[in-house]
VMD Tcl script that draws the C-alpha trace (Angstrom):
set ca {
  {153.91 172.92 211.35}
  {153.88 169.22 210.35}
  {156.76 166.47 211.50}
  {157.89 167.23 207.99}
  {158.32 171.13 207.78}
  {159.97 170.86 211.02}
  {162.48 168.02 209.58}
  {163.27 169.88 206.76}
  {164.08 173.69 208.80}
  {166.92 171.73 210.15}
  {168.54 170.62 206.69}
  {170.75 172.46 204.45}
  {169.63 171.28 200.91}
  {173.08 171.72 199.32}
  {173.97 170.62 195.52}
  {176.92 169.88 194.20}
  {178.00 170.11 190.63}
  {177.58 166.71 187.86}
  {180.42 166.20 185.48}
  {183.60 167.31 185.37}
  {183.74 169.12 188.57}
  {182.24 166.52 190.56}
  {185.11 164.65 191.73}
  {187.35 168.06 192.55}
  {184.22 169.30 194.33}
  {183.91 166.01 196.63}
  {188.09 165.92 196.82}
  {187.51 170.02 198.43}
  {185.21 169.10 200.88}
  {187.26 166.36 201.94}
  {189.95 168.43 202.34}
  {187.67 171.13 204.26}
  {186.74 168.05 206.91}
  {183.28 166.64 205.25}
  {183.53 163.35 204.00}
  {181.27 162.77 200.38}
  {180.73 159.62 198.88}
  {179.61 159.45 195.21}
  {177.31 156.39 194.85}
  {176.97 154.97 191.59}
  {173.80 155.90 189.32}
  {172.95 158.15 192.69}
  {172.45 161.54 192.45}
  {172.59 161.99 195.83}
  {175.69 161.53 197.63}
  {176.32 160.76 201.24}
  {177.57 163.36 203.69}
  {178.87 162.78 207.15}
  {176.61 165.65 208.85}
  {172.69 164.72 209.47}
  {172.07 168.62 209.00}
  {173.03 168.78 205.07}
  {171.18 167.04 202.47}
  {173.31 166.99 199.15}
  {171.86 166.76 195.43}
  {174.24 166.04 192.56}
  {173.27 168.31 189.66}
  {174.39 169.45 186.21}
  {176.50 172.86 187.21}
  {174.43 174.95 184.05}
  {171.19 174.11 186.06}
  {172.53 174.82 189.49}
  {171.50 178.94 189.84}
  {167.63 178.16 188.55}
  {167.37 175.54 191.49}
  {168.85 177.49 194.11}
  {166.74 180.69 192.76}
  {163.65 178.62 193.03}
  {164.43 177.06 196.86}
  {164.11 174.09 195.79}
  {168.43 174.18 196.95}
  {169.34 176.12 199.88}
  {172.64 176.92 198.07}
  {175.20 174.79 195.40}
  {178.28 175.22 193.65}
  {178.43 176.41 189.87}
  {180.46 178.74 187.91}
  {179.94 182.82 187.56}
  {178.95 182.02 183.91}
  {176.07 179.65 184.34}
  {174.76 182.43 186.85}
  {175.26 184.87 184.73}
  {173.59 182.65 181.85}
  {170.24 181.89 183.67}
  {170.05 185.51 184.92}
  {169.78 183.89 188.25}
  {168.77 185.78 191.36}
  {171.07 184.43 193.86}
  {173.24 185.75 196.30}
  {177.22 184.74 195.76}
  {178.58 183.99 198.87}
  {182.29 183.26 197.73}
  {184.56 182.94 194.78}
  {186.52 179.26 194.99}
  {189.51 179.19 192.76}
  {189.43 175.65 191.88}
  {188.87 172.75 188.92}
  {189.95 169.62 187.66}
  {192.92 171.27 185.54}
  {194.17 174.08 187.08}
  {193.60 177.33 189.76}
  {193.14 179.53 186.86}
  {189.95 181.01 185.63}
  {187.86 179.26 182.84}
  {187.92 181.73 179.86}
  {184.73 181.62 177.30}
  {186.31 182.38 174.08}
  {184.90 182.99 170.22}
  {186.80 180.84 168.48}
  {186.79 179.65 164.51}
  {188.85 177.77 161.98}
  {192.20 178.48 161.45}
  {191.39 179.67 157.81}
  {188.43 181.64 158.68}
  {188.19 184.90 157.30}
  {186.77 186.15 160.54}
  {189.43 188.21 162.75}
  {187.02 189.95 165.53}
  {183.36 190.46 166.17}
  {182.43 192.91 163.63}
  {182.83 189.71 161.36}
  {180.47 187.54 162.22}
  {177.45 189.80 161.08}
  {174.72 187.48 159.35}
  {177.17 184.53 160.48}
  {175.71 181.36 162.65}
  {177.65 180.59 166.09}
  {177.17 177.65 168.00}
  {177.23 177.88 171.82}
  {175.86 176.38 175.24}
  {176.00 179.98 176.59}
  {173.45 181.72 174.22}
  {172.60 184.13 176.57}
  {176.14 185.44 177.46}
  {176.91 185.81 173.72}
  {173.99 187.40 172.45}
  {174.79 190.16 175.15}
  {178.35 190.14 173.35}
  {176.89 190.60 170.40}
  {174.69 193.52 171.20}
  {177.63 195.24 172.96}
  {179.05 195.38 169.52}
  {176.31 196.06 167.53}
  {176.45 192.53 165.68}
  {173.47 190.43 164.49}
  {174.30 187.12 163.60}
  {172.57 183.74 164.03}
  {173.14 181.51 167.76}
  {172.02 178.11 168.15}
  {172.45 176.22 171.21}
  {175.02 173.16 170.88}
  {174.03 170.50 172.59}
  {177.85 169.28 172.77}
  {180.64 168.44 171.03}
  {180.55 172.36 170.03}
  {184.70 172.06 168.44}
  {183.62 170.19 165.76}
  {180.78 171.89 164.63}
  {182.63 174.50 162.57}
  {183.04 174.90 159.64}
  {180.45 172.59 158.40}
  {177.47 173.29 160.62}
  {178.44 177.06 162.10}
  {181.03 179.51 161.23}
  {182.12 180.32 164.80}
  {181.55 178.66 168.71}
  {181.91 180.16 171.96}
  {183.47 177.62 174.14}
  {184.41 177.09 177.05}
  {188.81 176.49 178.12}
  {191.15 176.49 180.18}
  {194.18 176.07 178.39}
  {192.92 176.05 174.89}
  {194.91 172.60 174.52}
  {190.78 171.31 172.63}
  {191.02 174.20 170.28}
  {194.10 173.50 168.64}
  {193.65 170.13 168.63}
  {190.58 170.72 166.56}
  {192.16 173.62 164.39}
  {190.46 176.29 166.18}
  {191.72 179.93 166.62}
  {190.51 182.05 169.22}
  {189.26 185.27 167.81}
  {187.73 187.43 171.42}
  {187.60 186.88 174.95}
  {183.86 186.77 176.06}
  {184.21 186.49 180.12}
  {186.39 184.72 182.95}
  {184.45 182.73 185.28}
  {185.36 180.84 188.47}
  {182.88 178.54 190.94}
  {181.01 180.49 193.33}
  {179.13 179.49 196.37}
  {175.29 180.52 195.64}
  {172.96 180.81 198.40}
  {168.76 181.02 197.89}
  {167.73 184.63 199.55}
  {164.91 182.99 201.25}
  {167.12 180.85 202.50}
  {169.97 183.70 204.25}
  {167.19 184.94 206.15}
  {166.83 181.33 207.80}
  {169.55 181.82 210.72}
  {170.63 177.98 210.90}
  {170.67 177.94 207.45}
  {172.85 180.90 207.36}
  {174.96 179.80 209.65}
  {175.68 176.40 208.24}
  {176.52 177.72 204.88}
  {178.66 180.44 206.25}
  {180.43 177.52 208.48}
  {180.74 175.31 204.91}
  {182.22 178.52 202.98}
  {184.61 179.36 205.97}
  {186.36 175.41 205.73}
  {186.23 175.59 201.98}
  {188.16 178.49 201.86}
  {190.54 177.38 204.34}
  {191.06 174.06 202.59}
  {192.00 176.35 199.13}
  {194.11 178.65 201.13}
  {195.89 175.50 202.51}
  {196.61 174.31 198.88}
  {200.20 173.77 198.51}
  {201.37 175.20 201.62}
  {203.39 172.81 203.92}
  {204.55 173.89 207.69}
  {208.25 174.34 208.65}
  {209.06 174.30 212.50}
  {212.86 173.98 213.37}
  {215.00 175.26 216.82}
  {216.98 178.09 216.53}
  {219.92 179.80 218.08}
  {218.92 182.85 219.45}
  {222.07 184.11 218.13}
  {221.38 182.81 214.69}
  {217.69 184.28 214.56}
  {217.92 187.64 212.65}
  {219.79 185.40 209.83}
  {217.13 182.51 210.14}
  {214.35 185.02 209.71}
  {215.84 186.71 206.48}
  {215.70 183.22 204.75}
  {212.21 182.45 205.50}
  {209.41 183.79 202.93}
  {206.66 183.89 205.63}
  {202.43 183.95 205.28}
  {202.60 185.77 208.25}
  {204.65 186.57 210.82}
  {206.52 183.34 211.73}
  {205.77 182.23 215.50}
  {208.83 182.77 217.98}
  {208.38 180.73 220.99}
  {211.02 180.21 223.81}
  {211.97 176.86 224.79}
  {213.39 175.61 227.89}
  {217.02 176.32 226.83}
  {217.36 180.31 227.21}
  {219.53 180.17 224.15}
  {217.16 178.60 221.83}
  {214.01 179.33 219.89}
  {211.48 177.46 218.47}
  {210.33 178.82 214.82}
  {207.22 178.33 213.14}
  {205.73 179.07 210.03}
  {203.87 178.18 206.59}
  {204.97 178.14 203.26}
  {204.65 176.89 199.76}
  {205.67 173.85 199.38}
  {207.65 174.07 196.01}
  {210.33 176.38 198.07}
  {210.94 173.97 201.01}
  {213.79 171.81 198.94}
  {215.51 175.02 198.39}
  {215.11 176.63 201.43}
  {215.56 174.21 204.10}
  {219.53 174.16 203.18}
  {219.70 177.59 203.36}
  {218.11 177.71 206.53}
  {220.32 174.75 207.93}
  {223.43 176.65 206.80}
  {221.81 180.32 208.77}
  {221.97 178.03 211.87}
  {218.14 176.11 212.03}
  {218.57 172.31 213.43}
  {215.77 170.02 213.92}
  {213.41 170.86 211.17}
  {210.03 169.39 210.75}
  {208.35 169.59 207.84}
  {204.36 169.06 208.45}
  {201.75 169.05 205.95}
  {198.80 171.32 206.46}
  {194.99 170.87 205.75}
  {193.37 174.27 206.20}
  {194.08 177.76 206.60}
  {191.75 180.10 208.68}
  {192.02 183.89 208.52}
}
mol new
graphics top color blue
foreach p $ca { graphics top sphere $p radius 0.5 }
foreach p [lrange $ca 0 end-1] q [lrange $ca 1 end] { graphics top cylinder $p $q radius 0.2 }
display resetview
């Protein structure tokens, strides 16, 4: 094995996803302890570990590179696997983008004075889309033919003029209205998924490094809005302190050099603590700490 081979056994080729994603990605894996930098007019950004090697890349092309080995694994959503009819093994879901924790709905969507109401409709009609693939399955599932050209972008303000219906991807729909769009059907939910090469699974430090990378990612996610709350309590005053607090898990009793006292832990969102904390002042709680927390490990 040359100097090279060797080198490259003992990198994780990782990509992360171009665009709109790319800063939310780099923010999450802050958050999970690796610090990326985003170089300007780089597409490869710098990581504080010598063993991964990251490649910024367009999120639809993701699953064909990590299905080919030339990536060891990457970040892209369930619909761009789905898509490229990628074989690739999902790792994890991550509930995250640059809006909101909610899925990303692909929807059929037209003019507001379109005649068409639902999929029979579209028969012999032209739709516009980046996911071809995904809606020419949803076509067949309801026995529709009808014409679908790839849009290259800007797919809102292609109808009516230059197709009769898109499938397009939203989050909150907030695009379609503004272009005076209605959304007809649902097509698919999709979220970001960890993809891993198969090749590259059977590789045990490779394995083990992504399965290390998925673990922190999901414990920054899970830490997402949740704050800690420690405070001394009465021994007394426990049963009442304990009925206030809307635990994760069971909140951690610990004694404390006064027999009569208690120290309480526990997590929780962090929307609740304004409201809470007076209630559990008033049940008998002194010396509360509010602490802010960065990951959550099951």
């Amino acid at each position: 094995m040359s100097q090279s081979s060797a080198k490259n056994d003992t990198v994780l080729k990782l990509g992360l996803p171009a665009g709109s994603l790319q800063e939310a990605t780099g923010e999450l894996f802050r958050k999970a302890g690796y610090k990326v930098t985003f170089a300007q007019r780089s597409y490869y950004p710098n990581i504080d570990d010598p063993e991964i090697q990251c490649t910024l890349l367009r999120a639809q092309e993701m699953p064909r590179y990590v299905q080919d080995g030339v990536l060891d694994c990457g970040l892209t959503g369930h619909d761009w696997v789905l898509e490229n009819d990628a074989k690739v093994t999902e790792l994890t879901e991550l509930v995250f983008s640059k809006v909101s924790r909610r899925p990303v709905r692909w929807v059929l969507a037209v003019p507001e004075d379109s005649p068409i109401r639902g999929p029979k409709d579209l028969e012999g009609k032209r739709i516009a889309t980046e996911v071809v693939s995904i809606t020419r399955r949803y076509l067949e599932r309801h026995g529709v033919k009808a014409h679908v050209e790839f849009s290259w972008g800007a797919t809102e303000v292609k109808p009516p003029r230059l197709a009769d219906a898109i499938v397009e991807v939203t989050e909150t729909g907030s695009s379609l209205r503004a272009n005076n769009l209605r959304i007809v059907d649902e097509l698919m939910q999709s979220t970001t998924r960890f993809i891993a090469n198969t090749e590259a699974l059977k590789d045990p430090f490779k394995k083990r490094k992504m399965d290390n990378i998925v673990m922190m990612l999901k414990g920054a996610i899970a830490a997402e809005g949740k704050v800690g709350l420690m405070m001394n309590v009465p021994r007394k005053s426990l049963d009442s302190v304990l009925k206030v607090l809307p635990a994760l898990q069971t909140p951690t009793i610990s004694s404390m050099s006064d027999p009569d006292w208690v120290d309480v832990n526990t997590i929780l969102s962090e929307e609740t603590v304004r409201n809470i904390v007076p209630q559990l002042r008033e049940a008998g709680a002194r010396g509360i700490v509010e602490y802010p927390i960065n990951k959550i490990i099951d």
